[in-house]
C-alpha positions in Angstrom: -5.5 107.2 86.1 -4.6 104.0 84.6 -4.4 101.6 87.2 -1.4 98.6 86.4 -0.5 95.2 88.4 2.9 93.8 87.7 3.7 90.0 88.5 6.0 87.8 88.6 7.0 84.5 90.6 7.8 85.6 94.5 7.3 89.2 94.1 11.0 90.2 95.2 12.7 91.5 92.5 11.2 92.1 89.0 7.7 93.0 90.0 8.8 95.1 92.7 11.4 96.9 90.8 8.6 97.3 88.2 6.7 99.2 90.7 8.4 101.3 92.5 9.9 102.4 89.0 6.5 103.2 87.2 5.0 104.7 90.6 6.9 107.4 89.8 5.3 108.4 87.0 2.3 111.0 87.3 -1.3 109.5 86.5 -0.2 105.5 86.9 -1.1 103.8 89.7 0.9 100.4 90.9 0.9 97.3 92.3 2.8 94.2 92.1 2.1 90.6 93.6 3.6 86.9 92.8 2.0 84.2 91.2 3.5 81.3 93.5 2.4 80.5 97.2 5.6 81.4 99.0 5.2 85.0 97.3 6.3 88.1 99.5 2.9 89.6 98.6 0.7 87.0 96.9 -1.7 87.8 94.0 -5.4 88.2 95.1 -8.7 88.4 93.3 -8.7 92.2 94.7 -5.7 93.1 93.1 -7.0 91.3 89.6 -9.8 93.5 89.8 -8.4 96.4 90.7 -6.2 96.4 87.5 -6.8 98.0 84.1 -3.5 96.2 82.9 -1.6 93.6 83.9 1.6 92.7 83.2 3.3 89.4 83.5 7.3 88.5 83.4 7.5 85.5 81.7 4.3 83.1 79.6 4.6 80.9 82.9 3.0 83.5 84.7 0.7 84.0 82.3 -0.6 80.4 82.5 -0.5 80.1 86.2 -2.9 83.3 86.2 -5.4 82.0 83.3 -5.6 78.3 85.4 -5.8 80.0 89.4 -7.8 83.6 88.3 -9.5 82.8 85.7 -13.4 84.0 86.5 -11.4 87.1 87.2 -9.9 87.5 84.2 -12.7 88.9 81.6 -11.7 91.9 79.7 -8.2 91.9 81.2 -5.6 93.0 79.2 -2.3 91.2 79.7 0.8 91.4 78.2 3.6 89.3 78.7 7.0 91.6 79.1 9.8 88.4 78.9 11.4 89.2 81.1 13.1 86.1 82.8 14.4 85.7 86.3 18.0 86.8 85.7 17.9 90.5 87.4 18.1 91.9 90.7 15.9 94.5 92.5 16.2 98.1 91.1 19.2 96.6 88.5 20.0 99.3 85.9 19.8 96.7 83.1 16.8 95.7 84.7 15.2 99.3 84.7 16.2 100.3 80.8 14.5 96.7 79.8 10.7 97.5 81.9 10.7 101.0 80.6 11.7 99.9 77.3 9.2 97.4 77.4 6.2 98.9 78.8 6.3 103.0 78.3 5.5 102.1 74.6 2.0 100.1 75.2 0.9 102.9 77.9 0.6 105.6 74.8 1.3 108.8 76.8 4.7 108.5 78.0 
């Protein structure tokens, strides 16, 4: 069971769609938080360690992780998917872009 955290800024649009797209796949299981404070579900230390991947939207993300999580961070693999802020929840275009995206670094879908 691989085990993958999705992030982006609020955790309203990308990172949920991202979830509730790839919970539907058999043997993954997901989560999804936001790096900023006024997130709808906040990143945690938990949910960092928790993860076997994580994926982040955009390289802001990524840097705000590395400076606020770092000590939690050791032997994480994260990939940044650039995908910027321009979608909304569940969008088609959206969709096509994560599975595009991420099926491809998973290795058996």
């Amino acid at each position: 069971m691989k085990k993958l955290l999705f992030v982006c800024g609020k955790n309203r649009l990308r990172s949920p769609t991202a979830e509730e797209l790839f919970s539907r796949y058999e043997g993954l299981e997901v989560a999804s938080a936001g790096i900023d404070r006024d997130a709808d579900t906040p990143l945690s230390n938990e949910a960092i360690q928790w993860a076997d991947i994580i994926f982040v939207m955009e390289n802001g993300h990524r840097s705000k992780l590395s400076k606020k999580f770092q000590p939690y961070l050791n032997g994480k693999r994260i990939v940044c998917l650039d995908i910027r802020d321009e979608y909304e929840y569940m969008e088609p275009a959206l969709v096509a872009l994560l599975e595009k995206k991420v099926l491809p670094l998973l290795g058996t879908f």
